[in-house]
N, CA, C and O of each residue as an XYZ file, in Angstrom:
796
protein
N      21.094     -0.603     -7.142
C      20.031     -1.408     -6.624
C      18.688     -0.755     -6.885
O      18.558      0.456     -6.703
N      17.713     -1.490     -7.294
C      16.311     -1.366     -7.650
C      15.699     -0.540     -6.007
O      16.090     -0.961     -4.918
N      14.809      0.537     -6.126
C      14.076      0.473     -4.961
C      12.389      0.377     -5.203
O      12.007      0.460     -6.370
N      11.515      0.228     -4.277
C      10.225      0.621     -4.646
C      10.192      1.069     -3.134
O      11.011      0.710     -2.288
N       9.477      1.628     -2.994
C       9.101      2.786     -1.602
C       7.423      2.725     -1.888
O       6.843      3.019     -2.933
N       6.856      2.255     -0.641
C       5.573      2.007     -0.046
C       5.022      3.135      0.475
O       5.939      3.550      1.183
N       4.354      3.702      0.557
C       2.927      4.323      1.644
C       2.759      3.869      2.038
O       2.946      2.705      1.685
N       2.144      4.167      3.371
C       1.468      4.041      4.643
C       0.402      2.672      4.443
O      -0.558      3.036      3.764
N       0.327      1.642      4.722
C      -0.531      0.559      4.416
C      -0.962      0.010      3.093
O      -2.026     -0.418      2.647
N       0.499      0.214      2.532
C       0.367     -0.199      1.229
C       0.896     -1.627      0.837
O       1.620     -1.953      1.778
N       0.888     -2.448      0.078
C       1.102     -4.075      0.237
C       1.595     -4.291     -1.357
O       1.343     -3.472     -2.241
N       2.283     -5.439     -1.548
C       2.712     -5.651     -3.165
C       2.841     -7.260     -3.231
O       3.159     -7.872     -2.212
N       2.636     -7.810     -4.219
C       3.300     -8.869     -4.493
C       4.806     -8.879     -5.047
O       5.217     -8.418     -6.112
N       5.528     -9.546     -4.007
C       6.871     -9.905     -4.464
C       6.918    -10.913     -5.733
O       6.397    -12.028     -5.699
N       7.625    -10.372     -6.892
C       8.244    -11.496     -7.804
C       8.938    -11.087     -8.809
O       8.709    -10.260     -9.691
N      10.233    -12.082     -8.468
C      11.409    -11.893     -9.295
C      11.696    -12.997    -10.130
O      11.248    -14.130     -9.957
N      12.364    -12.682    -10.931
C      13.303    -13.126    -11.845
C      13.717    -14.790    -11.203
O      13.620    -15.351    -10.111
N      14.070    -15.046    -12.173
C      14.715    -16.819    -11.356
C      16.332    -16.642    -10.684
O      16.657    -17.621    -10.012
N      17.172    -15.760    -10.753
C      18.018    -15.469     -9.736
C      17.524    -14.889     -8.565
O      18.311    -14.189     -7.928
N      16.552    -15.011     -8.211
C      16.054    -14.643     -6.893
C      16.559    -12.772     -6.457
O      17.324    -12.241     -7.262
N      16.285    -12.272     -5.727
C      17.076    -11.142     -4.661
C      17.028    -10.731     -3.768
O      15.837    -10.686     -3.460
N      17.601    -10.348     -3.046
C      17.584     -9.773     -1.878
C      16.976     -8.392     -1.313
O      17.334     -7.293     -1.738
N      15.990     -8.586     -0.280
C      15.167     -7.406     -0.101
C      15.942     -7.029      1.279
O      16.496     -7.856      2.003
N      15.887     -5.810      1.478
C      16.283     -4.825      2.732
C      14.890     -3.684      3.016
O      14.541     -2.837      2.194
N      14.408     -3.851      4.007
C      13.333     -2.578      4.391
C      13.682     -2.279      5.190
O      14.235     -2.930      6.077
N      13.359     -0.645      5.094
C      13.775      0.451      5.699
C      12.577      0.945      6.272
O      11.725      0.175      5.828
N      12.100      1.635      6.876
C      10.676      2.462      7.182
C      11.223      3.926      7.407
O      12.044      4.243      8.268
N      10.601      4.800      6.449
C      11.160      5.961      6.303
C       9.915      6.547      7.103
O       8.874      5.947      7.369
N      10.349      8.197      7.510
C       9.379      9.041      8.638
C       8.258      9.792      7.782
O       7.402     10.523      8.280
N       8.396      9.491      6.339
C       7.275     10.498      5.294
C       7.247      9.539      4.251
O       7.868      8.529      3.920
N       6.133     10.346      3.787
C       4.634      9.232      2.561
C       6.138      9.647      1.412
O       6.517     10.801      1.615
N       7.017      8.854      0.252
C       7.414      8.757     -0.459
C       6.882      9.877     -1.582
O       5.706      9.808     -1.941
N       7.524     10.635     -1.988
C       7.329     11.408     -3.188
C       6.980     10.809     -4.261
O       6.151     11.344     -4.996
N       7.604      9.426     -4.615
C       7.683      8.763     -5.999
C       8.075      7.253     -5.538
O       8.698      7.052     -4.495
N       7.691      6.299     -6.331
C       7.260      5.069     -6.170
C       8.268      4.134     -6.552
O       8.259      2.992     -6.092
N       9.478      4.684     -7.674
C      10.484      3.684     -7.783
C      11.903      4.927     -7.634
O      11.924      6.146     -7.458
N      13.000      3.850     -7.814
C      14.247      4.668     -7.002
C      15.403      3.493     -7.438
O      15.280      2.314     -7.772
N      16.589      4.388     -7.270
C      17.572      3.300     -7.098
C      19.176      4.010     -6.215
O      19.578      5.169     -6.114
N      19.593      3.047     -5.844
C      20.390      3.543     -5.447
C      21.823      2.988     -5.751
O      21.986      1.936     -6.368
N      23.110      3.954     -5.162
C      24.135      3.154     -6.337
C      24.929      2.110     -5.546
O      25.779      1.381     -6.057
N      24.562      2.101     -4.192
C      25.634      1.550     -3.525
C      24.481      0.622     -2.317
O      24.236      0.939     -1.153
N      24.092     -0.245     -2.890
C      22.966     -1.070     -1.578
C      23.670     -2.090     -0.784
O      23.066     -2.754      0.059
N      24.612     -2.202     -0.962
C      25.538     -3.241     -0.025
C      26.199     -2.177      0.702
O      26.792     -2.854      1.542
N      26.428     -1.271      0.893
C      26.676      0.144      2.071
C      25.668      0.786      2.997
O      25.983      1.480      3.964
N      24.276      0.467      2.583
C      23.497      0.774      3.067
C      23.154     -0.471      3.764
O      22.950     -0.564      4.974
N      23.117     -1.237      3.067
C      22.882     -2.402      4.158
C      23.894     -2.746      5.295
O      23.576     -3.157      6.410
N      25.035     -2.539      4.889
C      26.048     -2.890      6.374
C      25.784     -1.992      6.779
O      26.127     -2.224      7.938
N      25.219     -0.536      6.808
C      25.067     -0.144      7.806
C      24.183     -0.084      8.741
O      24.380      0.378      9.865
N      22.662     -0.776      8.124
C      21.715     -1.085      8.789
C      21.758     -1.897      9.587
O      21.120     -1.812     10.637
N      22.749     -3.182      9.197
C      23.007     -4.150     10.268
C      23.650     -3.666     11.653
O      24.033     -4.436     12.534
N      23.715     -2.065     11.713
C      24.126     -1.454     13.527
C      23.189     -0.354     13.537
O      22.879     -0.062     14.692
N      22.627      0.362     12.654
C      22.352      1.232     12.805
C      21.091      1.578     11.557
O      21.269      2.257     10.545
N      19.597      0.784     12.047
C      19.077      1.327     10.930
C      18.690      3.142     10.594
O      18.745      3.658      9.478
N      18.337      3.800     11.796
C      18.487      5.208     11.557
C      19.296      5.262     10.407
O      18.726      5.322      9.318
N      20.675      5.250     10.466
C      21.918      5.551     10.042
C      21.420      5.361      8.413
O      21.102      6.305      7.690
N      21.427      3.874      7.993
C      21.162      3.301      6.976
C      20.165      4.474      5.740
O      20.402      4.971      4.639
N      18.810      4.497      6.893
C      18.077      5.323      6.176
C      18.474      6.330      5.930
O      18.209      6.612      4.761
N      19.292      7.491      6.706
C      20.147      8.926      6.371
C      21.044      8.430      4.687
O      20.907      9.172      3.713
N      21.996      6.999      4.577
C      22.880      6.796      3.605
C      21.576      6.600      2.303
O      21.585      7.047      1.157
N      20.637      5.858      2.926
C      19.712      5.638      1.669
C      19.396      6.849      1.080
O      19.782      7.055     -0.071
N      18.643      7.832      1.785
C      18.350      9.127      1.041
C      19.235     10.040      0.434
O      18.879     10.990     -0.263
N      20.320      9.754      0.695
C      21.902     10.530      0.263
C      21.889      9.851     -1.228
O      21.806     10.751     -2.064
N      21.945      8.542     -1.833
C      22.233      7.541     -2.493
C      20.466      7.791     -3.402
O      20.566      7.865     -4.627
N      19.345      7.879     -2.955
C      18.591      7.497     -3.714
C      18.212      8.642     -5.073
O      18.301      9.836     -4.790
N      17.840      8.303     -6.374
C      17.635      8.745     -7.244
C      16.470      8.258     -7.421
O      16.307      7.092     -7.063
N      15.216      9.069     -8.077
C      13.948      8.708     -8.548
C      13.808      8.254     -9.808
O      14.406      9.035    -10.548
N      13.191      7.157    -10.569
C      13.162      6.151    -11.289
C      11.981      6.439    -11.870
O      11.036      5.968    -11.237
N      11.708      6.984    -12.755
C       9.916      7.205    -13.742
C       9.985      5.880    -14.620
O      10.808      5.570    -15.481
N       8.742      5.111    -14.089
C       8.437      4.284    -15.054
C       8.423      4.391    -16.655
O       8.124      5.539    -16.982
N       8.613      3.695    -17.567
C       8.946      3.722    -19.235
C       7.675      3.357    -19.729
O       6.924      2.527    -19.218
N       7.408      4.237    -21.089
C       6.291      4.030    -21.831
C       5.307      2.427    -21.263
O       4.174      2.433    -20.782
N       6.068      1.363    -21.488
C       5.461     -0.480    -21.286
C       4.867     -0.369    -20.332
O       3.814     -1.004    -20.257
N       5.335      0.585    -19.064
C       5.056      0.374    -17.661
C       3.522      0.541    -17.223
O       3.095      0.447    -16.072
N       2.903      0.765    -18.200
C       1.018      1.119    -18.149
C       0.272      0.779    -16.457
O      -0.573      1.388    -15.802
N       0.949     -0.296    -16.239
C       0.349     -0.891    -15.379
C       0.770     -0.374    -13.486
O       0.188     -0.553    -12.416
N       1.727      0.132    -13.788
C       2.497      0.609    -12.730
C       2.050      2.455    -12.248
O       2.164      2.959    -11.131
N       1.395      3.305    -13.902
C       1.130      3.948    -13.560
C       0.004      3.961    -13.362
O      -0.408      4.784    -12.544
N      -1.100      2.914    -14.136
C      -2.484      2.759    -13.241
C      -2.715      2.300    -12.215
O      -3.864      2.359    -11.778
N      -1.507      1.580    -11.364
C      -1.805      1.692     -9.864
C      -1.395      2.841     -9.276
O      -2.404      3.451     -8.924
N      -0.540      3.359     -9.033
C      -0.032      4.794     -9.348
C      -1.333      5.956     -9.354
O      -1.490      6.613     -8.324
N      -2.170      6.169    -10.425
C      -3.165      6.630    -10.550
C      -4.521      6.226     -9.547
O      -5.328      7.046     -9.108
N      -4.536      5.072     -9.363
C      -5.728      4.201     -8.146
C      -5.297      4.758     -6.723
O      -5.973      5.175     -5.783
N      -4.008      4.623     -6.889
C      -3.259      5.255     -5.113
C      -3.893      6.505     -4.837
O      -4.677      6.734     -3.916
N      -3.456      7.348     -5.779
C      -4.005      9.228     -6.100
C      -5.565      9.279     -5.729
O      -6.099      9.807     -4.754
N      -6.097      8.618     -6.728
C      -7.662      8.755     -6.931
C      -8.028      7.639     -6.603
O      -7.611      6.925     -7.516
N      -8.711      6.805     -5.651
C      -9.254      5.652     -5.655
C     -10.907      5.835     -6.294
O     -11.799      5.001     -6.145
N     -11.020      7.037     -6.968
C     -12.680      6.966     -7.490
C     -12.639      6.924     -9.011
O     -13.659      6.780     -9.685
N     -11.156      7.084     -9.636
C     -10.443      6.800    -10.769
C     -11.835      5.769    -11.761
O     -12.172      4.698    -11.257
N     -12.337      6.100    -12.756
C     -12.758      5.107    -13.762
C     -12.070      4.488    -14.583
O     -11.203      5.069    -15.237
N     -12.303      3.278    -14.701
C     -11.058      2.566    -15.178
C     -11.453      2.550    -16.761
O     -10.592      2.176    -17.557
N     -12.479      2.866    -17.138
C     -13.038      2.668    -18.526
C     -12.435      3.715    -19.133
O     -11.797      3.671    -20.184
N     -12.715      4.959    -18.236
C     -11.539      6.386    -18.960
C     -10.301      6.285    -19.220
O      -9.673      6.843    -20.120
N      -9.696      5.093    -17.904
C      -8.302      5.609    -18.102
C      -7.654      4.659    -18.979
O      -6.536      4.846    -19.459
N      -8.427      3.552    -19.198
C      -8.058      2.539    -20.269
C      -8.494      3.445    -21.977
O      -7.862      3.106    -22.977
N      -9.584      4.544    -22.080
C      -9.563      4.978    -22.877
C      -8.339      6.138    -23.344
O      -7.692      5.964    -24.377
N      -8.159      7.108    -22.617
C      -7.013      8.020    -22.759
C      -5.833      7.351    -22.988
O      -5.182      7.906    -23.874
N      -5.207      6.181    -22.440
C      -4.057      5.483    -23.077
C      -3.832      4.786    -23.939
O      -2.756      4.488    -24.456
N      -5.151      4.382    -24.223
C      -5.435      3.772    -25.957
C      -5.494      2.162    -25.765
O      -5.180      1.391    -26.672
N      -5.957      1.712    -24.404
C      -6.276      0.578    -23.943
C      -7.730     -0.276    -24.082
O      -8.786      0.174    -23.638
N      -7.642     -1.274    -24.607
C      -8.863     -2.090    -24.767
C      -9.002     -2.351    -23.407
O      -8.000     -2.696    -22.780
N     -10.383     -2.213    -22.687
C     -10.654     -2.801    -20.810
C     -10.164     -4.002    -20.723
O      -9.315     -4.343    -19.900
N     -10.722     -4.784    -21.653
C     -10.032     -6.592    -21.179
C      -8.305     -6.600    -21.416
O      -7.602     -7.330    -20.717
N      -7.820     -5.865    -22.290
C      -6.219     -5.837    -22.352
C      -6.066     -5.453    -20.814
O      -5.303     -6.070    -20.070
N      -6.980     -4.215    -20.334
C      -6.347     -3.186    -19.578
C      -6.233     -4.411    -17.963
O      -5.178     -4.554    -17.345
N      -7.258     -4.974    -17.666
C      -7.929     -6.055    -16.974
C      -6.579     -7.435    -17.159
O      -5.996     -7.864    -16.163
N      -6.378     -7.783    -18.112
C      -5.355     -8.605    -17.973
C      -4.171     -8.318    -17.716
O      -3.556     -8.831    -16.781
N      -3.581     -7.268    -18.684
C      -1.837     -7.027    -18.116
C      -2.315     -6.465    -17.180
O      -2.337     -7.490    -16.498
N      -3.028     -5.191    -16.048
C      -2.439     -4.998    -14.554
C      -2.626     -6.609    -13.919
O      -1.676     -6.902    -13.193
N      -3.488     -7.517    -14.030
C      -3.682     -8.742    -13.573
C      -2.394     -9.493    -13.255
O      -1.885     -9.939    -12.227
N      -2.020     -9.449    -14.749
C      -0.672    -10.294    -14.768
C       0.577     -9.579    -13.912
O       1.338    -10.330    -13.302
N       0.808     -8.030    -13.861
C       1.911     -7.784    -13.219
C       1.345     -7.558    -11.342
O       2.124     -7.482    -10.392
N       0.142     -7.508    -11.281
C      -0.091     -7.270     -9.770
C      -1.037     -8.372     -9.035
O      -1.244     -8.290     -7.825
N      -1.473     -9.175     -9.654
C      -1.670    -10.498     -9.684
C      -3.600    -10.240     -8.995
O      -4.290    -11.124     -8.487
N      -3.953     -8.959     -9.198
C      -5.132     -9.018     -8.997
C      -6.004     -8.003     -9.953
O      -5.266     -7.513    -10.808
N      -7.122     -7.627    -10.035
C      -7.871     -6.833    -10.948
C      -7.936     -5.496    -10.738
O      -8.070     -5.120     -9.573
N      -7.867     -4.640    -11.668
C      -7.821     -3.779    -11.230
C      -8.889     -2.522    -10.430
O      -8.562     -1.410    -10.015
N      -9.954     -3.054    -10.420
C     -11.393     -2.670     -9.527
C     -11.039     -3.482     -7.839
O     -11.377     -2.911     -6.802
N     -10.332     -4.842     -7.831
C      -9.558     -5.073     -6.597
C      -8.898     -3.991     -5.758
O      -9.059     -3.399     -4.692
N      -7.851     -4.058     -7.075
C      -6.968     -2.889     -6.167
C      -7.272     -1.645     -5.881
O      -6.743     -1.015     -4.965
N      -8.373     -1.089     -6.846
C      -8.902      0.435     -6.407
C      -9.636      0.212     -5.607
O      -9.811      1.211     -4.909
N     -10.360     -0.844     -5.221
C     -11.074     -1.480     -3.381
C     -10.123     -1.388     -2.488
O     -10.363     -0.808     -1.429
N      -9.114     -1.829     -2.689
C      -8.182     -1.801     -1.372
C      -7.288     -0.572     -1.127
O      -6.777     -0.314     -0.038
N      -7.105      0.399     -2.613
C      -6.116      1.449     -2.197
C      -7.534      2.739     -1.535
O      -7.189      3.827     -1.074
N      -9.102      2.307     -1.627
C      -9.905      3.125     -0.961
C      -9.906      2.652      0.543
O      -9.715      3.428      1.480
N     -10.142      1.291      0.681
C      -9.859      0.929      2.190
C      -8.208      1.624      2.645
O      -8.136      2.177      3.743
N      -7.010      1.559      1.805
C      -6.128      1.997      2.578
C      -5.905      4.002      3.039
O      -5.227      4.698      3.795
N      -6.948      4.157      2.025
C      -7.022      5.795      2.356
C      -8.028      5.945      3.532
O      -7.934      6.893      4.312
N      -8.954      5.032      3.643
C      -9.837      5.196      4.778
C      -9.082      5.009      6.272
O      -9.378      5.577      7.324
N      -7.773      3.809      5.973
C      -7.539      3.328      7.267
C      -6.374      4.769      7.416
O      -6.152      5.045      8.594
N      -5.547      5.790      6.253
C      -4.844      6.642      6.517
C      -5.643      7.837      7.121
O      -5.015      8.546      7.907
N      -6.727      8.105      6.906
C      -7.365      8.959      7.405
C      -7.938      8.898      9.001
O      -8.234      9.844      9.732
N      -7.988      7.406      9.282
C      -8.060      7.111     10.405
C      -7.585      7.599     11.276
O      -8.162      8.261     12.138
N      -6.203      7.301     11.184
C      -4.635      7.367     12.050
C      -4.722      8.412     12.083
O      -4.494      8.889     13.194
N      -5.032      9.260     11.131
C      -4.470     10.504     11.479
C      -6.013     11.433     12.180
O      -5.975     12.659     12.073
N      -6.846     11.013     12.624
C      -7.806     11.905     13.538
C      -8.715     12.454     13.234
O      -8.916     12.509     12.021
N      -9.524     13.003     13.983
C     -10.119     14.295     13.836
C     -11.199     13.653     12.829
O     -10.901     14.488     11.975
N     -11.734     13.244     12.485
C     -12.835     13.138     11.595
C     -13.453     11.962     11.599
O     -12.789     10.973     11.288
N     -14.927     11.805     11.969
C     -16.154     10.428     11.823
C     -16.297      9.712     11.241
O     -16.166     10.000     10.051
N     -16.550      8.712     11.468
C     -16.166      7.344     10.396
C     -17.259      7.895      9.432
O     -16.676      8.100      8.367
N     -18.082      8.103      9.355
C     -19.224      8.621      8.099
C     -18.178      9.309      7.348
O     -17.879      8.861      6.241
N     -17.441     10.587      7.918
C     -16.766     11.834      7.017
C     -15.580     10.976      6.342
O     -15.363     10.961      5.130
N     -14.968     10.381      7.149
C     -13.793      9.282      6.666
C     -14.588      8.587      5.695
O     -14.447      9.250      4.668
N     -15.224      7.774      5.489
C     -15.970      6.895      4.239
C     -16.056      8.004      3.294
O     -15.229      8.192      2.402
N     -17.154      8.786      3.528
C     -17.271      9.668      2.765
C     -15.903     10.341      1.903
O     -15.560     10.436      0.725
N     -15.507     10.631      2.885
C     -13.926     11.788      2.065
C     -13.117     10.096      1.418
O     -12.271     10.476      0.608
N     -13.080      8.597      1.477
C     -12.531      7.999      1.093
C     -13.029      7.208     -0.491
O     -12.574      6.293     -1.178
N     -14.159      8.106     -0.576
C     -15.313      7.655     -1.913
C     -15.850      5.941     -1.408
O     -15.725      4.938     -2.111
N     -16.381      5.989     -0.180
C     -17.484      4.886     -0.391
C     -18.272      5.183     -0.174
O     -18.357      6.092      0.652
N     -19.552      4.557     -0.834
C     -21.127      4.715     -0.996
C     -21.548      4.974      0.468
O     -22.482      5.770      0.561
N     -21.095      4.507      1.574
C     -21.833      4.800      2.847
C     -20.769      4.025      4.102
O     -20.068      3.064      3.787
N     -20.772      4.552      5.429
C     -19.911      4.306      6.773
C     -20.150      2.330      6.544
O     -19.259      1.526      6.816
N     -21.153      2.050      6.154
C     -21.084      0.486      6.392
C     -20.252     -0.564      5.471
O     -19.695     -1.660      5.545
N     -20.549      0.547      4.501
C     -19.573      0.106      2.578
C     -18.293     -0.215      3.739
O     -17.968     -1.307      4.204
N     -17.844      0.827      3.953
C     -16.388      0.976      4.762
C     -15.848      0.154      5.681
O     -14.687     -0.103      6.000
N     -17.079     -0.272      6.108
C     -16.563     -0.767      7.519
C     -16.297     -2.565      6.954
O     -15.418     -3.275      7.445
N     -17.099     -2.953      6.041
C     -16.654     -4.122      5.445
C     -15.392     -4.245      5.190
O     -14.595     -4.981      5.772
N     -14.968     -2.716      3.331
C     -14.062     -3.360      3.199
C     -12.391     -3.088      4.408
O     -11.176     -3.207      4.248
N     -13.122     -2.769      5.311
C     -11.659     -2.608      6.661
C     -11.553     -3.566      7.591
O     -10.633     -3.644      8.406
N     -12.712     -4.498      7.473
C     -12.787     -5.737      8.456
C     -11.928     -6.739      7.204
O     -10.932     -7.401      7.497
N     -12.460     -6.702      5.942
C     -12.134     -7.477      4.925
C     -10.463     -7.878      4.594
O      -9.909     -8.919      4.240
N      -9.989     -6.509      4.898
C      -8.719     -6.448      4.645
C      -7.988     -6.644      6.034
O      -6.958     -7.313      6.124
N      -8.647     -5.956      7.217
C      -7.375     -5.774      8.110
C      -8.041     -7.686      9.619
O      -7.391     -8.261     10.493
N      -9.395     -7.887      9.142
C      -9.990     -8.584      9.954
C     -10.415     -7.740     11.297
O     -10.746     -8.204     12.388
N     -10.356     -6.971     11.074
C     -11.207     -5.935     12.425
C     -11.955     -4.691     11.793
O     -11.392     -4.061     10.898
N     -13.177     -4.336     12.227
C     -13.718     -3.156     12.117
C     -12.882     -1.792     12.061
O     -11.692     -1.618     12.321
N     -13.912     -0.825     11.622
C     -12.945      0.337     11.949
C     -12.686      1.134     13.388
O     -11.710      1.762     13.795
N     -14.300      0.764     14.127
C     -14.416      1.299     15.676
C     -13.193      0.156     16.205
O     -12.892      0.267     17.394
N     -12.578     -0.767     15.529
C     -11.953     -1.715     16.586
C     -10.063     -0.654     16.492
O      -9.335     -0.291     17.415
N      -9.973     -0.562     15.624
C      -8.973      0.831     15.048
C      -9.012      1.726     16.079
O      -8.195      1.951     16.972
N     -10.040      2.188     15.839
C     -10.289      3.804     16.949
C      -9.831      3.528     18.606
O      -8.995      4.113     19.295
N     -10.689      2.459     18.903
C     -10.765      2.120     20.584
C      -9.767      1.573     20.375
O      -9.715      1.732     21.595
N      -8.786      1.017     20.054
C      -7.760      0.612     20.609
C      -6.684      0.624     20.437
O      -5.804     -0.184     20.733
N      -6.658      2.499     19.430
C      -5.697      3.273     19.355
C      -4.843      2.061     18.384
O      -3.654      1.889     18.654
N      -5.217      1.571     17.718
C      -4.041      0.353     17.010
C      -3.428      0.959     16.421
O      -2.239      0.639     16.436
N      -3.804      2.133     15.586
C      -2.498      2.289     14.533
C      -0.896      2.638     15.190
O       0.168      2.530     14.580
N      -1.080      3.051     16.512
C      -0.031      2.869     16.966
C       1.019      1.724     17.539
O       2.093      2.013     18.068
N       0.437      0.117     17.308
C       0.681     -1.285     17.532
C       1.123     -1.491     16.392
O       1.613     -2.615     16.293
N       1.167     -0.835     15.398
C       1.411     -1.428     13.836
C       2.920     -2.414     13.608
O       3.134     -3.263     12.743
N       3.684     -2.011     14.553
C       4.834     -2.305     13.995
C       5.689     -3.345     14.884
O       6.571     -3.056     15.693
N       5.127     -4.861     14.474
C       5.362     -6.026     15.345
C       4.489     -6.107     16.812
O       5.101     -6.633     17.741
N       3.594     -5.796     16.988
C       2.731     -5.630     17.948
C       1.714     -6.913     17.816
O       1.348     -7.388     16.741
N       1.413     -7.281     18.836
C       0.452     -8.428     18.624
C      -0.878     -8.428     18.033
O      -1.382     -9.385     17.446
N      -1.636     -6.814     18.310
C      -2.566     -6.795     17.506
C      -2.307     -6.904     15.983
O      -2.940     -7.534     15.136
N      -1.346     -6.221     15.877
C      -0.871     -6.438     14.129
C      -1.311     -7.730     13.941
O      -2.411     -7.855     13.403
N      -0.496     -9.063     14.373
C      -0.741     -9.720     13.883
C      -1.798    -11.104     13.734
O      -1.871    -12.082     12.989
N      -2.672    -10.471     15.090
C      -3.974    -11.099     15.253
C      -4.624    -10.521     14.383
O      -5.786    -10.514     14.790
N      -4.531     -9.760     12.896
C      -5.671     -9.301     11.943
C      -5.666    -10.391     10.951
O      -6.617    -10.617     10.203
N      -4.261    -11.244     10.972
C      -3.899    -12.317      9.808
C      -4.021    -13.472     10.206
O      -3.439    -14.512      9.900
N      -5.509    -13.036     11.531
C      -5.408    -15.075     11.808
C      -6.981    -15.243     11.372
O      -7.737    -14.324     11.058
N      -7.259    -16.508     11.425
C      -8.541    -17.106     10.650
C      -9.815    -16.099     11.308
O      -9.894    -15.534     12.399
N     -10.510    -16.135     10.440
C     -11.838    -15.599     10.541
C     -12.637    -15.621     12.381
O     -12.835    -14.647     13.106
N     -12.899    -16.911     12.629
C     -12.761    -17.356     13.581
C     -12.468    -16.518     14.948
O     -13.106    -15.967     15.844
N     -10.660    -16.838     14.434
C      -9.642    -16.089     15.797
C      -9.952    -14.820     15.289
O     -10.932    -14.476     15.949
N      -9.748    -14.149     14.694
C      -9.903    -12.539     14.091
C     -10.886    -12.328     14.833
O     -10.590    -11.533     15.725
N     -12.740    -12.952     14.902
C     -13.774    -12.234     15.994
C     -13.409    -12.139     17.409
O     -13.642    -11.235     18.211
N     -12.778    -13.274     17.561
C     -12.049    -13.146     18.853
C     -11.357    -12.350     19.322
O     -11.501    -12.081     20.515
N     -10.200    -11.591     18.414
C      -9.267    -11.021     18.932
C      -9.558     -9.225     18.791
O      -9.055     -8.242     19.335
N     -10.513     -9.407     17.882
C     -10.896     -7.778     17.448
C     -12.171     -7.562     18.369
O     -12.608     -6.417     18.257
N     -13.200     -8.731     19.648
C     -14.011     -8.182     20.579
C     -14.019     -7.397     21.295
O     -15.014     -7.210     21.996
């Protein structure tokens, strides 16, 4: 079985093949070493999740092997590279691989269904919102250490993405609601309800 393994507020577009497949998530206790995986036996891991996801995850890591993307995969390691560095130039890195920008601009487009100056916007908002969670440092130093131009740059793109500010994060301790919590999912309601629910 195919795996891909997420970071901490990381998001993908699902799309498969016309036989459709079946997804199983797990939430593991650490940031993933490596980004694809497989394992040999995913119908064992899954019955066992159905009593015991702890359990499941112990059989998954027993079972998983790391998966390096293949020469074609360009696009997988320039998100890959955006995750690492979100201050990444895309003009360089389309140059060092021997990429025309508009090639480089269309195929990540086509396999991640957005641009790739998008996604290095959102994998900087998602380092801002990881730096969050984890403390100790001012929303200025957080922007700053996350490469945006200034605390307000930031605070957009974290309302943009999550529909709440970043002081709305802090005061109300959310990152610990993350997981089926109602604030979670008052960030994915209309503009509107979102001012409402993030006051």
């Amino acid at each position: 079985g195919c795996v891909l393994l997420h970071r901490t507020f990381d998001a993908h577009l699902d799309r498969f093949e016309a036989h459709g497949a079946q997804i199983l998530n797990l939430l593991l206790d650490e940031e993933p070493a490596f980004a694809f995986g497989l394992v040999a036996d995913p119908d064992a891991i899954a019955r066992v999740a159905e009593k015991d996801t702890a359990a499941a995850v112990s059989v998954f890591r027993e079972q998983l092997e790391p998966l390096e993307p293949g020469a074609g995969d360009w696009p997988d390691l320039l998100a890959r590279n955006l995750l690492e560095n979100p201050q990444l130039r895309l003009d360089e890195w389309a140059e060092r691989y021997g990429l025309a920008p508009a090639t480089l601009s269309r195929g990540f487009r086509k396999v991640f269904a957005t641009s790739p100056a998008a996604f290095r916007g959102e994998a900087r908002t998602q380092s801002a919102l990881a730096l969050m969670a984890a403390g100790g440092a001012s929303l200025a130093g957080v922007a700053a250490h996350a490469g945006f131009a200034d605390q307000a740059h930031m605070t957009r793109a974290v309302s943009a993405l999550t529909g709440c500010p970043p002081g709305y994060w802090l005061r109300s301790n959310g990152f610990k609601t993350l997981c089926g919590a109602p604030r979670y999912k008052e960030a994915w309601l209309p503009t509107s309800a979102r001012r409402r629910a993030c006051g």
